[in-house]
C-alpha positions, -999 to 999 in steps of 0.1 A, spaced: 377 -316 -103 381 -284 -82 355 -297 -55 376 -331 -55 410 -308 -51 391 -288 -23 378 -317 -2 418 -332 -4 428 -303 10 403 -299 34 414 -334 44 448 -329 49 442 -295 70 422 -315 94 447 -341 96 477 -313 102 454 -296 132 448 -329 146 484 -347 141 495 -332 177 465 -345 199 472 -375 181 506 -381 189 499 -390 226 528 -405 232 554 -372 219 551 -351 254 538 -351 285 511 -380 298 489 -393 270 464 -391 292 458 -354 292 452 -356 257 425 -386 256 396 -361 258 402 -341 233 412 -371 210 379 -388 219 356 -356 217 373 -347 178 364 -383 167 334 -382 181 326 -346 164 337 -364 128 315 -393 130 290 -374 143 292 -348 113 299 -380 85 333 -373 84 360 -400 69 366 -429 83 363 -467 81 327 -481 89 322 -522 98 315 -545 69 286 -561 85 255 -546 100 258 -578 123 291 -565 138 269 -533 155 256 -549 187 293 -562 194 314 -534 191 286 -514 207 289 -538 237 328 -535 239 326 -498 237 301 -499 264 326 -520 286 353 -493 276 334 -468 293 327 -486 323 363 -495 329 373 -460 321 392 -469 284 392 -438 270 421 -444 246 403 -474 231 372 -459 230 381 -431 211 382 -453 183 360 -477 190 329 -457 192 330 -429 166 337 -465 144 301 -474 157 283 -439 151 296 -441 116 288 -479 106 255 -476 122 247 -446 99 257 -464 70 239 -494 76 207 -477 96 187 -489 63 191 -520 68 167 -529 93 171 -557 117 169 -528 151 200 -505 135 182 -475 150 182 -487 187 221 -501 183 222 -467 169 201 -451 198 222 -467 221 252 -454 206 242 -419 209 235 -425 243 271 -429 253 284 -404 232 266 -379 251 279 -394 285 311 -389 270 304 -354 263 286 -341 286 320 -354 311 341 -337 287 319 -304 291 310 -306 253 277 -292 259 264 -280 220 278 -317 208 258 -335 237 225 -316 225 234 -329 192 238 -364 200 214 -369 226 185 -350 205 197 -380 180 196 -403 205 160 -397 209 146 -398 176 166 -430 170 146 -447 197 112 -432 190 117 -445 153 126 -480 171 98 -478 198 117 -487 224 104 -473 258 139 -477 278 157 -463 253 133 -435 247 137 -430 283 173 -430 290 176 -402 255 153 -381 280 176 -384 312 203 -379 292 183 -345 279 177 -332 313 210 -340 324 222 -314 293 192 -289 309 205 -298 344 244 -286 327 230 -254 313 212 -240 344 174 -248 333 167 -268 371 135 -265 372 132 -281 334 156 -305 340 135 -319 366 101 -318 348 123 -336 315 130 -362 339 100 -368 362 73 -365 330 97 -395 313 97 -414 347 54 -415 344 52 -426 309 31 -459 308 60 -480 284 81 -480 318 54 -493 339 52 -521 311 90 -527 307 91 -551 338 118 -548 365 143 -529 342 111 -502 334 112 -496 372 147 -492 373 149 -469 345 122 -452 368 144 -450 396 175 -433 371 153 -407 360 136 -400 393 173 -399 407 185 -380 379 154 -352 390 165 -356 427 198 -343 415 180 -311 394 166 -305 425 200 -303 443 212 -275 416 189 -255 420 190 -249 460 162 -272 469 174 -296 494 142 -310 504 129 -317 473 160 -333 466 160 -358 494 122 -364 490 131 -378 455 160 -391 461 142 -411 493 113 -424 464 147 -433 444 162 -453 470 131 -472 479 121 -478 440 159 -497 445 150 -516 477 120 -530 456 142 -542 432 165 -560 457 205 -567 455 206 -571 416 220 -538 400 198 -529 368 204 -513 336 241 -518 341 250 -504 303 237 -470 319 258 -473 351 237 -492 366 206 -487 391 206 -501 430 210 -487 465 248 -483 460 239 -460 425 214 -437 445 234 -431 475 263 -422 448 241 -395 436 235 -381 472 266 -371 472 268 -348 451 236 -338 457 238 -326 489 274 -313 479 257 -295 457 228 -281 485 259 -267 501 267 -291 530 303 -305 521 292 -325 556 258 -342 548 280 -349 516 306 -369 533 282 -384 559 265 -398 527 296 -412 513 303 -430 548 274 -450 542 282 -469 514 318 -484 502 325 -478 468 333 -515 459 296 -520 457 293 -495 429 292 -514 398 318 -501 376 353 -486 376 337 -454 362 315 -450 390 343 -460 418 363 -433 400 332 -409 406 325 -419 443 360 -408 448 362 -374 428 330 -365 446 344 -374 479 371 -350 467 351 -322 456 331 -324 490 361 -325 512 381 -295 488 351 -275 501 353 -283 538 390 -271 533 405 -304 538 433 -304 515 453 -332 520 424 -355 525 412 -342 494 443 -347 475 443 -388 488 407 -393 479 417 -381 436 448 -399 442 422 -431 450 403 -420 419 434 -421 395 445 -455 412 411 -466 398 407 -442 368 438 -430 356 426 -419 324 394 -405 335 411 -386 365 440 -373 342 416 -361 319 387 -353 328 379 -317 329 364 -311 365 392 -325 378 417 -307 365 395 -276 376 402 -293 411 437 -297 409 441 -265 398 422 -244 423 440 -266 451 475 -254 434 464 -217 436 446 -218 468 470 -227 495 505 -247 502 515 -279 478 527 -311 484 548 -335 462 521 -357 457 497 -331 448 525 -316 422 524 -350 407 491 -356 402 490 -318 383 516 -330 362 500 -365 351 468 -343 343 484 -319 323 474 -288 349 504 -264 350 522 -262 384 
């Protein structure tokens, strides 16, 4: 009776701490609050927490697929629900058979996209560490592959370069990739991007453009069909997104741009990724000091994104740090407001 009592009470305390993130629509832009929403519902499935789960083991691969799409149009709102519903029904049906581990696998997978863009670094260990054993249990080598880029990413996030890249690279040579056809070489080409990227982090320009050169030819091989879209996809347009940053990251804001002049992001494959051509423009050109060309290329991103740019948190960083670092503009005090950064 008393541990009944206890976990009622525990119940409604959560529910009282999370009533005003929930209320998006009380103050302000409901945007702001989309993250935070998304990354406590993810925490709750994550930790077996309440909620509804799907009646049918059968319903996984759907909702799985729509919460994918969610991501790649930027939903956040819907996919706040969406995908902590299939963490939890995939757990309670994962003895079931019939490949509830990779649905699940796959599952974990976004979830620590989603974190790891919400800088929720000890959840994104949590889930993709999941991620991986779920798709060693189910054998499958892409899946076991993209859990390891998704690792290094998190050792990318928490300074370890040189790890990150050696996660990555080691994944990229194991023989189920080689026998996965045309998507096994395009997972390939994501982790061998991904390591390109490592590379960039940690101050090593060359070795970044020597893999990133392997990425883009691994892509060339493939042809004009983007692979692997449910992980944002692999192609020329995909690896030339990730020299951006990359030499951004190098310290060149000018490399940076030249590399963004070379593609238009309409042949990225997703809204997510158009929204992250344009942040990264953004980030590059804040760094040359070009602030009002900076300011147009997130207000481009927010046309695309609005609720990833609104909410995200490295672009509120940017928003904020153009506020504080020299004159403002009516459109860039509008854009602060919509993303909840203080003017």
């Amino acid at each position: 009776m008393r541990r009944r009592k206890l976990l009622a009470n525990l119940a409604v305390t959560a529910a009282a701490a999370a009533g005003p993130q929930l209320m998006l629509g009380s103050t302000g832009n409901k945007d702001t609050l989309i993250g935070d929403v998304l990354v406590g519902r993810l925490r709750d499935a994550m930790l077996g927490l309440g909620g509804e789960v799907l009646p049918e083991p059968v319903q996984l691969s759907v909702e799985l697929g729509r919460a994918v799409a969610d991501f790649h149009a930027c939903r956040y709102d819907s996919l706040s629900s969406r995908l902590p519903l299939v963490i939890r029904s995939g757990h309670a049906h994962s003895a079931s058979g019939n490949g509830q581990h990779l649905v699940l696998a796959k599952a974990y997978v976004l979830a620590t996209r989603l974190l790891v863009k919400f800088d929720e670094q000890q959840l994104g260990w949590m889930a993709a560490d999941r991620a991986r054993q779920l798709a060693e249990a189910d054998g499958n080598a892409l899946a076991i592959a993209e859990s390891a880029r998704q690792i290094a990413v998190l050792a990318r996030r928490a300074g370890w370069h040189h790890e990150a890249m050696s996660i990555a690279l080691t994944a990229a040579d194991t023989p189920g990739l080689r026998q996965a056809g045309h998507d096994g070489t395009a997972q390939r080409g994501l982790l061998i991007q991904s390591a390109a990227y490592s590379a960039a982090r940690g101050g090593d320009a060359d070795a970044m453009r020597e893999m990133t050169a392997e990425a883009a030819a691994i892509a060339r091989e493939l042809g004009s069909t983007t692979r692997l879209r449910d992980g944002g996809g692999f192609s020329t347009a995909t690896v030339q997104l990730h020299l951006i940053s990359a030499e951004n990251s190098t310290g060149d804001p000018g490399l940076a741009l030249t590399a963004a002049r070379a593609m238009t992001p309409q042949s990225l494959p997703t809204v997510e990724r158009r929204a992250r051509y344009y942040t990264d423009v953004a980030a590059a050109l804040g760094r040359w000091g070009r602030r009002d060309e900076c300011v147009r290329a997130l207000l481009a991103a927010e046309q695309h994104a609005p609720e990833e740019t609104h909410s995200r948190p490295a672009v509120k960083t940017m928003v904020s740090g153009l506020l504080l670092s020299g004159r403002t503009t009516g459109e860039l005090r509008g854009l602060a407001a919509r993303c909840g950064v203080l003017v």
